[in-house]
C-alpha positions in Angstrom: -1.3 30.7 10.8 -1.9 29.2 14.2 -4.0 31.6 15.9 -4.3 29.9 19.1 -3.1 26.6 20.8 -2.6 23.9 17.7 -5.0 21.7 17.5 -3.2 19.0 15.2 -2.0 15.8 16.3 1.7 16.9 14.8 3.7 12.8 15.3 7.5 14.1 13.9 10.1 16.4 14.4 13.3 16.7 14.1 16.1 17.9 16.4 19.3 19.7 15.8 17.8 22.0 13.8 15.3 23.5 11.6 16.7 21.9 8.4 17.9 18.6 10.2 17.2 15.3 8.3 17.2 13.3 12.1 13.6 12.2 12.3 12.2 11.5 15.6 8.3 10.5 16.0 7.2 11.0 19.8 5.5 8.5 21.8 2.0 8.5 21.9 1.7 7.1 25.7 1.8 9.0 28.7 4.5 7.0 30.1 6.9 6.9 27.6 6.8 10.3 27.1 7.7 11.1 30.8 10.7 8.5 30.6 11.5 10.1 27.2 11.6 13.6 28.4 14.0 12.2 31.6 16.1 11.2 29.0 16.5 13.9 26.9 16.0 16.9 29.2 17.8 19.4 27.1 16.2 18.5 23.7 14.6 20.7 21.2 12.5 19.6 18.5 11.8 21.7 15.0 8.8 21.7 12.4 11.3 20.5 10.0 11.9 22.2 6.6 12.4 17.9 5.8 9.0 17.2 6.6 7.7 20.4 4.8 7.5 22.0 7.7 7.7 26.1 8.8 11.1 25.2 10.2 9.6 26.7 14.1 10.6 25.0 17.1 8.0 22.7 18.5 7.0 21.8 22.2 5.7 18.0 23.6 1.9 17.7 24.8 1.6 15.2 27.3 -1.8 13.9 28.1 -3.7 11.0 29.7 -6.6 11.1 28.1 -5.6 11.5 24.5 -3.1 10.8 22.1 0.5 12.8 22.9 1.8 14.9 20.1 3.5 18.0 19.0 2.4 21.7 19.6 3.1 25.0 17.6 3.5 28.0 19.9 0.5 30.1 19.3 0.2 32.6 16.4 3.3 30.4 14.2 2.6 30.5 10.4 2.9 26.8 9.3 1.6 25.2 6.3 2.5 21.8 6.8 0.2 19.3 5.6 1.6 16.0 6.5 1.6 15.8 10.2 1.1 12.0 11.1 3.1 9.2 12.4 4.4 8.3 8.8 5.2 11.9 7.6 8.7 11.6 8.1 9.6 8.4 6.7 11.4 9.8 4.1 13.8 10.6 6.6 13.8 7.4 8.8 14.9 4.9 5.7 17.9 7.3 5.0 19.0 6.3 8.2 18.5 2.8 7.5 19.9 3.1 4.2 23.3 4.5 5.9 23.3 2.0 8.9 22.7 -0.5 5.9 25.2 0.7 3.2 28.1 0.7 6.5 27.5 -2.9 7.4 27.9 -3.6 3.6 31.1 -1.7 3.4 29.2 -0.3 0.1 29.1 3.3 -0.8 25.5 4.5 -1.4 23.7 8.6 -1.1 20.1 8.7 -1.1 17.9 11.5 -1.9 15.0 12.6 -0.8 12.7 14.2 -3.8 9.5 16.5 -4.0 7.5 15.4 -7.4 4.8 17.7 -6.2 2.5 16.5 -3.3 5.7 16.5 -0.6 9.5 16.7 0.3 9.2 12.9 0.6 7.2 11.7 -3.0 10.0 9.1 -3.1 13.6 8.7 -1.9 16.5 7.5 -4.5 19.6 5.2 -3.5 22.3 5.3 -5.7 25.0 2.4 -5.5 28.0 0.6 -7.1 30.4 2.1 -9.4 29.7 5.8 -10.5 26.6 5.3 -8.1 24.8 3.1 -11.5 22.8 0.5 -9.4 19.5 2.9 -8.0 17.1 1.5 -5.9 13.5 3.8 -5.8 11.1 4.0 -2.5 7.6 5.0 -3.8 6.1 6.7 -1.0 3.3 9.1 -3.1 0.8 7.2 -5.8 1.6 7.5 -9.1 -0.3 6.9 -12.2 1.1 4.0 -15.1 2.1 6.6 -17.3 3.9 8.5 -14.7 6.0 5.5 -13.6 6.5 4.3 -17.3 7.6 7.7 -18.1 10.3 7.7 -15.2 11.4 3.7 -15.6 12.5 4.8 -18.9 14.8 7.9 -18.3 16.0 6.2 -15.1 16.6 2.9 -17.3 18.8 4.7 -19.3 21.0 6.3 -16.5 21.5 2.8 -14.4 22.9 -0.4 -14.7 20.0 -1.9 -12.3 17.1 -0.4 -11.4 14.7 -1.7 -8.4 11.6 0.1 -7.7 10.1 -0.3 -4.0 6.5 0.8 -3.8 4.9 1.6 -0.3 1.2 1.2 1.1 -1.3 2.4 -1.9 1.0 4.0 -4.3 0.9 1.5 -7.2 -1.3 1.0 -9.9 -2.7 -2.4 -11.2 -1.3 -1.8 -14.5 2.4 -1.2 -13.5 1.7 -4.4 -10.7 0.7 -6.0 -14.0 4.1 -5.4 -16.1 6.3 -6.2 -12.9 5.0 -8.9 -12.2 5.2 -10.0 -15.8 9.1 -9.1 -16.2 10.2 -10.1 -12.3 7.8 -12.4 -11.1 7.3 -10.1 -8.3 7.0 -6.6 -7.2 8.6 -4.9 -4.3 6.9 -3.4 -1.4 8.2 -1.6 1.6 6.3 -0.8 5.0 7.5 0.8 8.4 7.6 -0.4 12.1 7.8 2.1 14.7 10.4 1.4 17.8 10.7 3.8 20.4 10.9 7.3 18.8 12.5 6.0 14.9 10.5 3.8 12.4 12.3 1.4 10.6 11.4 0.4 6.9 10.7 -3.5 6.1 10.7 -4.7 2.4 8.8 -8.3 0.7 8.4 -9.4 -2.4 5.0 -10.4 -3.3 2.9 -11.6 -6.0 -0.9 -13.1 -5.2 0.0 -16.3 -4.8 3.6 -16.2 -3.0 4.9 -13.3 -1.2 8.2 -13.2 1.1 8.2 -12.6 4.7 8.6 -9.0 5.9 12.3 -8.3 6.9 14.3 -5.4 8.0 16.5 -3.9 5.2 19.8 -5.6 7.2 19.1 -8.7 5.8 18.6 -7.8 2.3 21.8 -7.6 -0.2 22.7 -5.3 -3.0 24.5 -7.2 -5.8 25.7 -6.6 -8.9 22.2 -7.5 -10.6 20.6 -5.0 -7.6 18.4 -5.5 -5.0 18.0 -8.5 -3.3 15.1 -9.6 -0.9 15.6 -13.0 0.9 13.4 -15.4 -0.7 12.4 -13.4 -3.8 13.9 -15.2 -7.6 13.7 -13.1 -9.8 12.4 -14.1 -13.4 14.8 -11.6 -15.1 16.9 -8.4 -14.4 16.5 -7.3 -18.1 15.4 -4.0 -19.2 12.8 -2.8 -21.7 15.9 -1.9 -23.4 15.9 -5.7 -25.0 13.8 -5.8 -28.8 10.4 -7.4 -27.3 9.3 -7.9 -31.0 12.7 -9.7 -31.8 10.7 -12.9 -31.5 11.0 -15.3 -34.4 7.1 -15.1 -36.8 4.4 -17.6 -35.0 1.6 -18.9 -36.0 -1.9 -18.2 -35.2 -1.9 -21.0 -32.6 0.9 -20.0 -30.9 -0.5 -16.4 -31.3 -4.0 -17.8 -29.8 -2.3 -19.6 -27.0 -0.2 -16.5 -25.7 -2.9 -14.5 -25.7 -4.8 -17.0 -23.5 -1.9 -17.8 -21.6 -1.5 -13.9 -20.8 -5.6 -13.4 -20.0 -5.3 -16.2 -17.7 -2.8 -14.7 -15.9 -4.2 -11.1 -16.0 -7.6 -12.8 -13.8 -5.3 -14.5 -11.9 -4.0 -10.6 -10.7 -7.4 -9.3 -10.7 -6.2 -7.0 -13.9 -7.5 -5.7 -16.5 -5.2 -5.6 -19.8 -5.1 -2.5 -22.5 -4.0 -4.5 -25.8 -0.6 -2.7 -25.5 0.1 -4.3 -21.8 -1.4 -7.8 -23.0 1.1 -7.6 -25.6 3.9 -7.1 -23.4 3.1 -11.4 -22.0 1.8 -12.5 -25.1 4.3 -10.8 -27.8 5.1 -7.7 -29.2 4.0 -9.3 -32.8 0.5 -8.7 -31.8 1.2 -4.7 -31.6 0.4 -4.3 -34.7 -2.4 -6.5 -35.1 -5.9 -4.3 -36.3 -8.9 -4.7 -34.7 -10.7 -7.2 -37.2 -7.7 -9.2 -36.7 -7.9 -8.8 -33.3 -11.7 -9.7 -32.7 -10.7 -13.4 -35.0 -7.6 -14.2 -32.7 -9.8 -13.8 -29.3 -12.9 -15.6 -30.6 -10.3 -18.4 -31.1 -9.1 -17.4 -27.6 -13.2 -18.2 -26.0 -13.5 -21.1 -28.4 -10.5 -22.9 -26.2 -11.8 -22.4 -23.1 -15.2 -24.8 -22.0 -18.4 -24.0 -21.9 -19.8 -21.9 -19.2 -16.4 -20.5 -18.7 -15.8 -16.9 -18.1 -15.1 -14.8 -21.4 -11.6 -13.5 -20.8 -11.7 -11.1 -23.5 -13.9 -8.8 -21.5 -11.0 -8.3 -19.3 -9.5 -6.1 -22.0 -10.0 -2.2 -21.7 -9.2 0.9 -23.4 -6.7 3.7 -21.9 -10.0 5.3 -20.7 -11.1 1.9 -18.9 -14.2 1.2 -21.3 -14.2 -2.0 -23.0 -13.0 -1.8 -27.1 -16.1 -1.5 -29.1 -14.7 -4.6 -30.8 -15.1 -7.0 -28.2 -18.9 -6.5 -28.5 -18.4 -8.8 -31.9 -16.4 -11.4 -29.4 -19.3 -11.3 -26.7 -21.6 -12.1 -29.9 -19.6 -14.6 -31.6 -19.4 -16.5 -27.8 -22.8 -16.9 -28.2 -23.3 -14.0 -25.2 -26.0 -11.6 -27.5 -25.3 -8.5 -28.9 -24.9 -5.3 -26.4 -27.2 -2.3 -27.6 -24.7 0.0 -26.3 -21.7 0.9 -25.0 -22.7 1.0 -21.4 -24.6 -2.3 -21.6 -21.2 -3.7 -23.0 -19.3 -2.5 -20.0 -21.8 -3.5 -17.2 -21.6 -6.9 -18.9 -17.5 -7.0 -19.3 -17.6 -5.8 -15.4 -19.5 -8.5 -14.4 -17.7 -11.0 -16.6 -14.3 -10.0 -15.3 -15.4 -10.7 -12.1 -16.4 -14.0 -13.3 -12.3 -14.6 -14.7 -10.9 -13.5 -11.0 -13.5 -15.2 -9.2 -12.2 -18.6 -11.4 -8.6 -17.9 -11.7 -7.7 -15.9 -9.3 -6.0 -17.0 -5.9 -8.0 -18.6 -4.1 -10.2 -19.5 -6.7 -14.1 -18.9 -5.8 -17.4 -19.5 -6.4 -18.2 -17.2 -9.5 -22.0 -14.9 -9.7 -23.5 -16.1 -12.6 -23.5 -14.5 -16.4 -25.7 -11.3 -17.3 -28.0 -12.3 -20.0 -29.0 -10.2 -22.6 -32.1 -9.9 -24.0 -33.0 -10.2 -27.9 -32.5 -6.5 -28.0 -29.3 -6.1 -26.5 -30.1 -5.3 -23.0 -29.6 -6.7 -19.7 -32.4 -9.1 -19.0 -34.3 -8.5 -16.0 -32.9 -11.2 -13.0 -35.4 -13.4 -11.6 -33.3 -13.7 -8.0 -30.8 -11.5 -6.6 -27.4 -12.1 -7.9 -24.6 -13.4 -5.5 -22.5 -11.1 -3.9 -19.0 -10.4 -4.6 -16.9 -11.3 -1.9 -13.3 -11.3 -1.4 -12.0 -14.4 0.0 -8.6 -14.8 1.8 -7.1 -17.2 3.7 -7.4 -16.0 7.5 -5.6 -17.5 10.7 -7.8 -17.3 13.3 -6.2 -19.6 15.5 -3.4 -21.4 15.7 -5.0 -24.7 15.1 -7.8 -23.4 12.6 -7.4 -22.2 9.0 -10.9 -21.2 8.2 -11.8 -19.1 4.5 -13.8 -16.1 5.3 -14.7 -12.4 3.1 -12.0 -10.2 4.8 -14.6 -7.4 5.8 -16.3 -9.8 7.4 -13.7 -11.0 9.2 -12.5 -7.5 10.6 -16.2 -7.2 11.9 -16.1 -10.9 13.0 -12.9 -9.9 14.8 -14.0 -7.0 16.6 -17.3 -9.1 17.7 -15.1 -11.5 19.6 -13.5 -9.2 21.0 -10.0 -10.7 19.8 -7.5 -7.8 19.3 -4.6 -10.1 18.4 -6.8 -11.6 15.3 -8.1 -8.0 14.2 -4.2 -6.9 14.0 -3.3 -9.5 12.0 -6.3 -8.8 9.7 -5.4 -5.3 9.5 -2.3 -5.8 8.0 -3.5 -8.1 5.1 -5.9 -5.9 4.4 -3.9 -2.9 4.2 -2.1 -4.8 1.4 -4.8 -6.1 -0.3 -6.8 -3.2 -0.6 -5.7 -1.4 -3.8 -6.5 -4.4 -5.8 -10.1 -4.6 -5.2 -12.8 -3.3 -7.3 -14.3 -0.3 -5.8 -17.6 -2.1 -4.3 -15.4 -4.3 -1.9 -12.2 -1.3 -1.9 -14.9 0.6 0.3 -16.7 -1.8 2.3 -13.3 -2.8 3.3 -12.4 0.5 4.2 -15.1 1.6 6.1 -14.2 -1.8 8.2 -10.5 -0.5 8.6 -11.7 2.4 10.2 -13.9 0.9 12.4 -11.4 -2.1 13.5 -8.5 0.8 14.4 -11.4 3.0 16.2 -12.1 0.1 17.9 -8.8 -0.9 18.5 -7.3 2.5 19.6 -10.4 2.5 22.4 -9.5 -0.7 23.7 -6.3 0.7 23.9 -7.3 4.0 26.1 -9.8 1.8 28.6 -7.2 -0.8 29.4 -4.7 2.4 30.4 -7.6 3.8 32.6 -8.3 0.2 34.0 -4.3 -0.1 34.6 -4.7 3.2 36.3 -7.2 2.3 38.7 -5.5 -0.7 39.8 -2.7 1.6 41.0 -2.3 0.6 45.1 -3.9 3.7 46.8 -0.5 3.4 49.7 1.6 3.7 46.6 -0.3 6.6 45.5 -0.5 8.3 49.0 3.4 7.9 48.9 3.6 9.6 45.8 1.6 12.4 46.2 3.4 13.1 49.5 6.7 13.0 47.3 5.4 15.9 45.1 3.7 13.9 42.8 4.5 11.2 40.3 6.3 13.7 37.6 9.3 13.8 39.8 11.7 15.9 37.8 9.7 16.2 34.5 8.5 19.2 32.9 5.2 20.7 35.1 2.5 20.6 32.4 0.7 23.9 31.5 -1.3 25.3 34.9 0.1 22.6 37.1 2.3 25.1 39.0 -0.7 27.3 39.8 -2.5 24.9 40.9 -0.3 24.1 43.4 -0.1 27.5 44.8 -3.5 27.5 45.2 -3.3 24.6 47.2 -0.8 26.0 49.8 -2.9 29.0 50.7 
């Protein structure tokens, strides 16, 4: 219950009613509230039941020295939980996704669904004939098994199926198996304009992503959804026998498997047998671990010397290494981990070796852990290098430099360059999810110091712009009543003014 005034920054409503699916998010700025409110002077706005809200009307704050937002009245019961700009998101690509289906002359429903954390976990379209072609928008995470588990039913009720993921909902190992069977994976964001947000897909992969662009542009065909730029490797299902393969031999078996670890570093993944199998062939299913340990010592022996062993990207379910590539590490000529964590502090390290060399941009890679007679990790005589993430960053237009991308938010930020920090921001909102966890949180804790710092900028240019207002003009205005003209008087402004006449 809100016992007093609501403290939460509450970005969405809806209006026409309490169980209305029109989104609106209201402006932030001072301004564009008042030449909102002009606009809409009889408008009401409601705690949507959409957005998982108490269903209560709300009222606008307007302020100049903060963020404006949404208010409860005082003593409302309201548990609603998601309260920011993108909470209702759900309900802004609905309305893209009729705007979109009416320039098509297509006939499409979408769905919002609740698979426990929301109203708006993810939203289904359904197209085509008996509405078979479905397109899904990811909006909460989910794990593999949870998205395997729902690619299969939903495989067997449509024709096509296209899954759209959104900021930090998808998991390596499903990134892994679309980019194996597409080429690509799907990925949606949102733009606000005005008081709507409006949903942008791409198709990405780490070395070739699509340009962001509105949903207009894209095309629903008889194969499903279609991104400009994005070719698709296949439209097949899992459906098809992936063990329908003719026998190979241990060569070819050898050379998958390579071919597959290569391009697991190259995603900065790291492989259960099961998911390798689905690049390098579903005859090596049933392969047994002895087996196993002989194909990928024939895997290492391939590669050069000095090269990173790519069997250490492999993991369990669990994400520990399998016991049997200690016997790999051994053959290689690596020594012979005394335990199970020695093994996976030396797999770690070697993994990072694999996406530091195939990965894109390649990088300079830290060197091996030795191990000592015993099985341990020998004692370093200098201070390892340091991980870092490199991307390619535009700093100007003339200058394409290659720089960690933490250290280029902080660089950013230094310089005082707002334009260069936004761009940043974006990539590394997108990049994010598939770092390890060292860099996943030195990048994060410069994300939230690069919009701080942004959002401040923000705030003293408005109270610079302010300032700079001519004092006539401001004279003028104050003999006019004031500059809110016809607007709402804001909470203990009309006191004031009596006060003032006595």
């Amino acid at each position: 219950m809100v016992s007093g005034p609501d403290s939460r920054l509450v970005q969405t409503a809806v209006v026409g009613g309490p169980n209305s699916g029109r989104a609106i998010i209201l402006p932030t700025d001072a301004d564009e509230l008042l030449r909102w409110r002009r606009s809409h002077r009889a408008g009401a706005y409601w705690c949507g039941t959409q957005l998982g809200g108490c269903g209560n009307e709300l009222s606008d704050r307007l302020y100049r020295d903060k963020v404006c937002h949404f208010a409860h009245r005082p003593h409302t019961s309201c548990h609603r939980t998601a309260t920011g700009a993108n909470s209702a998101d759900h309900l802004f690509v609905k309305d893209d996704l009729a705007a979109w289906t009416g320039s098509l002359g297509i006939k499409g429903r979408a769905t919002s669904r609740d698979l426990g954390s929301g109203p708006g976990d993810v939203v289904d379209f359904r197209a085509g004939n008996g509405g078979r072609q479905y397109v899904r928008f990811q909006f909460s995470k989910l794990s593999h098994a949870e998205w395997a588990g729902a690619r299969d039913r939903l495989t067997r009720e449509a024709a096509t199926l296209d899954w759209v993921f959104g900021p930090s909902t998808v998991q390596p190992e499903t990134m892994e198996e679309l980019y194996d069977e597409y080429g690509y994976l799907l990925r949606f964001r949102f733009e606000t304009h005005g008081t709507a947000r409006h949903i942008r897909l791409r198709a990405e992969n780490p070395g070739n992503s699509t340009d962001w662009v509105p949903l207009r542009v894209c095309a629903m065909t008889s194969e499903g959804l279609r991104v400009p730029g994005a070719e698709p490797r296949c439209r097949t299902f899992r459906s098809r026998p992936r063990d329908a393969a003719a026998p190979r031999s241990g060569d070819e078996q050898v050379r998958a498997l390579r071919e597959a670890l290569i391009s697991a570093a190259r995603f900065r993944t790291r492989p259960t047998w099961e998911a390798l199998c689905r690049s390098a062939g579903g005859d090596l299913l049933g392969v047994s671990p002895q087996d196993r340990v002989h194909l990928l010592i024939a895997v290492e022996q391939a590669g050069g010397e000095g090269t990173p062993l790519l069997s250490a990207l492999l993991r369990t379910g669990e994400g520990e290494p399998p016991p049997y590539v200690g016997q790999v590490v051994a053959a290689a000529g690596g020594g012979t981990p005394a335990t199970a964590q020695v093994l996976k502090r030396w797999c770690q390290r070697e993994a990072d070796r694999a996406f530091a060399v195939h990965g894109m941009p390649s990088r300079t890679a830290p060197a091996r852990l030795a191990l000592t007679s015993d099985g341990r990790i020998a004692a370093q005589r200098a201070e390892p290098s340091t991980r870092r993430t490199i991307v390619h960053v535009e700093a100007r237009a003339s200058l394409l430099e290659v720089t960690p991308l933490h250290e280029a938010l902080r660089g950013a930020r230094e310089r005082q360059d707002r334009r260069l920090a936004v761009g940043l921001l974006e990539q590394a909102e997108d990049s994010i999810v598939t770092l390890p966890k060292p860099e996943r949180g030195r990048l994060a804790r410069e994300l939230r110091e690069t919009r701080d710092w942004l959002n401040s900028e923000v705030k003293k240019h408005k109270r610079k712009r302010r300032r700079l207002v001519n004092p006539e003009e401001r004279g003028r205005a104050k003999r006019r009543g004031g500059t809110l003209g016809d607007a709402r008087p804001l909470p203990g402004v009309g006191k004031q003014s009596k006060k003032g006449k006595r």
